[in-house]
N, C-alpha and C positions, 0 to 999 in steps of 0.2 A: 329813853330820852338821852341817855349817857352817849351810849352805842350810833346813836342816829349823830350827834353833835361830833363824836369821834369821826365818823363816816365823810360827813362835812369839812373836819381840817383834812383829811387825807387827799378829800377832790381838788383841794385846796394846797397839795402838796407840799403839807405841813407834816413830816410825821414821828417827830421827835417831842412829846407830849411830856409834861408835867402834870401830877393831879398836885395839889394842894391841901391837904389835908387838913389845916390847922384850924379850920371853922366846923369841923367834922366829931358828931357826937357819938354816933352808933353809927353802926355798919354789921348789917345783917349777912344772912348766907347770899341772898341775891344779890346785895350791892358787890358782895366779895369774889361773885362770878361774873357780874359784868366787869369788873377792875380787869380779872382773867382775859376774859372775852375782849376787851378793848386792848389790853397788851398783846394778846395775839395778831389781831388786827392789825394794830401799827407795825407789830415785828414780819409781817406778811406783805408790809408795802413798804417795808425795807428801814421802819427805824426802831423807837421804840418807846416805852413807857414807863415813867419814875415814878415814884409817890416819895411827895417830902411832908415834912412836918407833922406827921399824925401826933395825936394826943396819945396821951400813955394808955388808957385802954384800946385804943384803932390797934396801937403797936403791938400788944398782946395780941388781941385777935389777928393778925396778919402776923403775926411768928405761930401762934397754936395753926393756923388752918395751911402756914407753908408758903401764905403767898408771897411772902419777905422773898423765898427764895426764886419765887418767878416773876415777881416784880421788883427790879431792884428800889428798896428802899433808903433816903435820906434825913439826915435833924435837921435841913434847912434845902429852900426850894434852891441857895447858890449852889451848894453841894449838887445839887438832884441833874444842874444844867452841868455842872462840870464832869462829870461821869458820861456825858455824853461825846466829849473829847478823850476817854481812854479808850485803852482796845477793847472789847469783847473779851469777855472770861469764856473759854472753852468750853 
């Protein structure tokens, strides 16, 4: 449902995404490979995909599984848009 909603802003040549995390209880191995799976997606139709506000255990699980480092994460969804006005980290 994620993946298909993603697919939708893309046609829709949206593709600078935020997810929102802050209503977000658990996050499983699945939801943590779609997150994957939809930043790829966006970074394939040329923008890309933030996560702000997780709760303190989402932030744990997204630093233990690594995904912090391929999805950049923010403490607030302003931070999460601002980052999309810097450069590209190498």
């Amino acid at each position: 449902m994620l993946e298909a909603e993603v697919d939708s802003i893309i046609e829709e040549k949206q593709t600078r995404v935020i997810f929102d995390l802050s209503e977000v209880v658990t996050m499983d191995s699945a939801a943590i490979g779609t997150v994957v799976f939809c930043s790829k997606k966006l970074k394939n139709a040329g923008g890309g995909l933030r996560l702000a506000s997780p709760p303190l255990l989402i932030a744990r699980s997204l630093e233990q599984t690594k995904v912090n480092k391929i999805v950049p994460t923010f403490a607030t969804v302003e931070e999460a848009a601002a980052s999309f006005a810097l450069p590209p980290n190498p």
